[in-house]
Every structure is written in structure tokens, then in C-alpha cells.
C-alpha positions as CSV (number, residue, x, y, z in Angstrom):
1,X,61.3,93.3,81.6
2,X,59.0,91.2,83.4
3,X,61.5,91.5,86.8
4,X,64.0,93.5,87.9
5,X,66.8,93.4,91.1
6,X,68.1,96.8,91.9
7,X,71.2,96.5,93.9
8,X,71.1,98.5,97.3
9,X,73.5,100.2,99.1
10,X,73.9,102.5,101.7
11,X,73.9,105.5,99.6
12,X,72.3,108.7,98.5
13,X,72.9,107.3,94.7
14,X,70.6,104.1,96.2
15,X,66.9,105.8,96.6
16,X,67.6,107.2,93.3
17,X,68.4,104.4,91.2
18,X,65.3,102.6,93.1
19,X,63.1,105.8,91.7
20,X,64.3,105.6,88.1
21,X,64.0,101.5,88.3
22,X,60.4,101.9,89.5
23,X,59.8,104.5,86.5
24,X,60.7,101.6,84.0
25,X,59.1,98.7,85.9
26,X,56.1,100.6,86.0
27,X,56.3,100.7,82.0
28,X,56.4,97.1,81.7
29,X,54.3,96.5,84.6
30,X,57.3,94.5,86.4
31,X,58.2,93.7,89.7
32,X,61.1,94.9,91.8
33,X,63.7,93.2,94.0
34,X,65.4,95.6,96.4
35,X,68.7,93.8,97.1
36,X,70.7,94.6,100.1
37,X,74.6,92.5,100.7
38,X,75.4,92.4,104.5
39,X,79.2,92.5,104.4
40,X,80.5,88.5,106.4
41,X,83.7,90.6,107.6
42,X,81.7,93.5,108.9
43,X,79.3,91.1,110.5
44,X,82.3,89.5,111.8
45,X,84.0,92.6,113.1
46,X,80.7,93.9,114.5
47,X,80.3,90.8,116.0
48,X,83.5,91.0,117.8
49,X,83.2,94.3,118.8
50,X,80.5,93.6,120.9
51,X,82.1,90.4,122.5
52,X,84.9,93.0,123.8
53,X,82.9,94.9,125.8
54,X,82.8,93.5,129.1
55,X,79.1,94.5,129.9
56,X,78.1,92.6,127.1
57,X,78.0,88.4,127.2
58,X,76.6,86.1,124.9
59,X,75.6,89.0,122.7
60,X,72.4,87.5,120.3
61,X,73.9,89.6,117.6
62,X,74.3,87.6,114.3
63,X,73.9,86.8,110.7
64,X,69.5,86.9,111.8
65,X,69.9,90.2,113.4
66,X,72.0,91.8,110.5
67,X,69.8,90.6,108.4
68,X,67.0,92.3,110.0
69,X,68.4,95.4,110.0
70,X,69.0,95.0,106.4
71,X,65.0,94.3,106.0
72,X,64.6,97.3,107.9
73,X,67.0,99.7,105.9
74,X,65.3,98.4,102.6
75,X,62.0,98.5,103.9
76,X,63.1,103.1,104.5
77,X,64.5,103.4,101.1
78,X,61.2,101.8,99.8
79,X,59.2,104.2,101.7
80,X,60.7,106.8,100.2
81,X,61.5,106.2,97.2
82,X,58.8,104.6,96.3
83,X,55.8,106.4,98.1
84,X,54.1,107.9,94.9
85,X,55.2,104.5,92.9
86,X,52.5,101.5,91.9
87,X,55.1,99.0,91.7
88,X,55.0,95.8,93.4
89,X,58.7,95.2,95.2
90,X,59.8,92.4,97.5
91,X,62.8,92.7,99.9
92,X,65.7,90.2,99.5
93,X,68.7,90.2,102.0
94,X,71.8,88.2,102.2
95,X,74.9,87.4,103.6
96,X,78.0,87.2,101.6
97,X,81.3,87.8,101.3
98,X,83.1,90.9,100.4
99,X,84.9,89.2,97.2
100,X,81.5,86.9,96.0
101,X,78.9,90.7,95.5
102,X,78.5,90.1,91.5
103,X,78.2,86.3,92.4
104,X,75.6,87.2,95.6
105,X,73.9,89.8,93.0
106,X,73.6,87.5,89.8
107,X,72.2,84.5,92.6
108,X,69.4,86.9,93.7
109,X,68.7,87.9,90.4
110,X,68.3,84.0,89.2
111,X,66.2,82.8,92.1
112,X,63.9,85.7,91.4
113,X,63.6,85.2,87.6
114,X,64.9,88.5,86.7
115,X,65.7,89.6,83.6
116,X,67.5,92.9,84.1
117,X,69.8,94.6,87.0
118,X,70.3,97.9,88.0
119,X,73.0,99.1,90.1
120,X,75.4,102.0,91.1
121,X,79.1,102.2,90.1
122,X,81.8,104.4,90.4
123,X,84.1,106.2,88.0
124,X,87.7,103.9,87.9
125,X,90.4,103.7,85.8
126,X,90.9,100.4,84.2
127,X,94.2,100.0,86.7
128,X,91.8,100.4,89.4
129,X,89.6,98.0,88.3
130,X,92.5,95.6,87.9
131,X,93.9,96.0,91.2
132,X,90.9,96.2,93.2
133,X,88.5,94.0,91.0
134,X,85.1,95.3,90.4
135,X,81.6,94.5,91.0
136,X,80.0,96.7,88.4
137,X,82.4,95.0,85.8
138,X,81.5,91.5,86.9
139,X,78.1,92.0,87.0
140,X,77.8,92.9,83.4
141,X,80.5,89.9,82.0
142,X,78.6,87.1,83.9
143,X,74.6,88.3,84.4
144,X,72.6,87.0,81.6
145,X,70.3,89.4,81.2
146,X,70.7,93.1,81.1
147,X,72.0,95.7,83.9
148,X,71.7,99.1,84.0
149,X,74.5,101.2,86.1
150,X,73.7,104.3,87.0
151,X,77.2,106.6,87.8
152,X,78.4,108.1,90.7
């Protein structure tokens, strides 16, 4: 492993999988890319939301300012997940839509050379993954390279 994109959320589960990442990127003396998805429809609604309250005009609030805040939340979990850690990290952000996260994922992981993923998932039932598609499950058919999921 020479780098490695660990996909961020807004979880407990998160700092965790960022501490166990670190303990094998430190083993190989890799770098890590904390990955963070801002959601286009919550964007959109939060974005709207603030347009409907009438003391509010011309709000500044967009796709910049989201992703700032993501910087900012990735910038915490690295704090503390990564405070008695050696490994060298970068922050990467970005804006995408709900149904493109493997597609958003494996992009970040290409532009950054990395050769391995790890990631969260959940427990579902292979109906469940059929109705309601799967990011975990996509992620591993289409990255070339490995990923690691770690199990809620």
C-alpha cells in the first residue's frame, strides 16, 4: 500500500476506521486520504431552507461553504483520531450526487493514486441491496485496487 482513501462519514464507526487505516498505513509507511461526500440534494435543500427565511437574502451559502465545512469536519476526526499517529494524511472534499458515492469514491481514489480503500458498511440483506443499491457493493465490483469495509 503505498496510498490509501478512507471513506468519511458522519459517524462514530468513521474515527475508528480512520484509527485502524492509520495502524496499517503506518506499516507500509503510506499516506492517507480522508474523504468526505457532501450530499448535492442536501446542499440543495439546505440551500433552500435558508432562502425561506425572510431575514435572510442572498444567502452566500453554497457548494464553497459546504465544502468548508466538510474540511473542517475532516480536519476534527483527524485530530482525534489521529493525534498519537505519524501518518501523513491530506483532506479531500467533494460534491456529488447521492446515486454517483462509489463513482465520487473510486474518482478520489484515482486522482490520488491509491491503491487500497477503506470504508464503513452496513449489514443488508441481498433484497436490500437490490432495492436500494449499495455503495459498499459498488465500491468493491468497480475499484481496482483493494477495499477494506469495516461493519457496522
Amino acid at each position: 500500500m503505498e496510498n490509501a482513501l478512507v471513506v468519511v462519514e458522519d459517524t462514530i464507526d468513521s474515527k475508528e476506521l480512520v484509527r485502524e487505516a492509520a495502524s496499517f498505513a503506518a506499516a507500509e509507511e503510506a499516506t492517507l486520504y480522508l474523504f468526505v461526500m457532501v450530499s448535492k440534494d442536501e446542499l440543495e435543500r439546505t440551500v433552500s431552507t435558508l432562502e425561506r427565511i425572510g431575514e435572510v437574502e442572498n444567502t452566500s451559502y453554497g457548494p464553497d461553504t459546504a465544502l468548508g465545512g466538510a474540511t473542517a469536519f475532516l480536519e476534527e476526526v483527524a485530530n482525534e483520531a489521529l493525534n498519537d499517529s505519524d501518518v501523513e494524511y491530506e483532506r479531500v472534499c467533494s460534491v456529488v450526487d447521492d446515486t454517483d458515492r462509489s463513482t465520487a469514491a473510486i474518482q478520489a481514489a484515482n486522482e490520488n493514486d491509491c491503491d487500497h480503500v477503506f470504508t464503513t458498511g452496513s449489514k443488508r440483506s441481498p433484497t436490500g441491496k437490490a432495492l436500494f443499491g449499495d455503495f459498499v457493493q459498488s465500491l468493491i465490483l468497480s475499484f481496482d485496487g483493494r477495499v477494506t469495509v469495516d461493519l457496522q
